[in-house]
N, C-alpha and C positions, 0 to 999 in steps of 0.2 A: 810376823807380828812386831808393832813397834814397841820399844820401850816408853814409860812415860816422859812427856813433857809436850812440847810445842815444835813445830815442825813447819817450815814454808815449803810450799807446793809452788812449781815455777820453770821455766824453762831458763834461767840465770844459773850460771855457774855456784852460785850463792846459796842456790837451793838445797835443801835438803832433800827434798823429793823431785827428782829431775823429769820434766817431761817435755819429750824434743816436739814438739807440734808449736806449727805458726798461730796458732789463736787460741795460746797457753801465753801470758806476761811473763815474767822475767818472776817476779813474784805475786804470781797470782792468788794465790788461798795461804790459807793458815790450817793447819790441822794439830789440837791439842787432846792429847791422851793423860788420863789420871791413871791413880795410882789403882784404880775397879776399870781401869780399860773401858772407860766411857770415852768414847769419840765423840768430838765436836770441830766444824768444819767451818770456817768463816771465810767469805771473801774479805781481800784486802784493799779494794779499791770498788767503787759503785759502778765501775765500767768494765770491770773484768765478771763477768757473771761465773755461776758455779753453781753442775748439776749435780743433785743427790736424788734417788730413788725417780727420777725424773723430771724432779722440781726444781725449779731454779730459786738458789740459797739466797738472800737478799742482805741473810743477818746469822749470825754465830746459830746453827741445827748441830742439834746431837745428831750421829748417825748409827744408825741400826745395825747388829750384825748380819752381813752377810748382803747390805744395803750398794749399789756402786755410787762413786761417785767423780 
């Protein structure tokens, strides 16, 4: 579980969430947690897309427990 705050999803050393795959950016997503562990998932660029429960995230989605993304 993560602590709160904001977190970048990416395959850049810079990441906070590292994910080694070629069609992962450098920083890809944003993932921010509150202080009620509500997840919300943003892509960071309109060309990097980002699935959640199947859907492709276009704009800042809560994510659901237990939801992949």
């Amino acid at each position: 579980m993560f602590p709160s705050g904001c977190f970048v999803i990416g395959r850049g050393g810079e990441a906070d969430v590292h994910l080694d795959d070629p069609t992962v950016s450098r920083r890809h997503a944003s993932l921010s947690i509150d202080a009620t562990a509500t997840a919300t998932v943003s892509p960071l660029s309109p060309g990097n897309p980002v699935l959640a429960g199947g859907d492709v995230v276009t704009e800042a989605r809560r994510i659901m427990p237990g939801e992949v993304v």
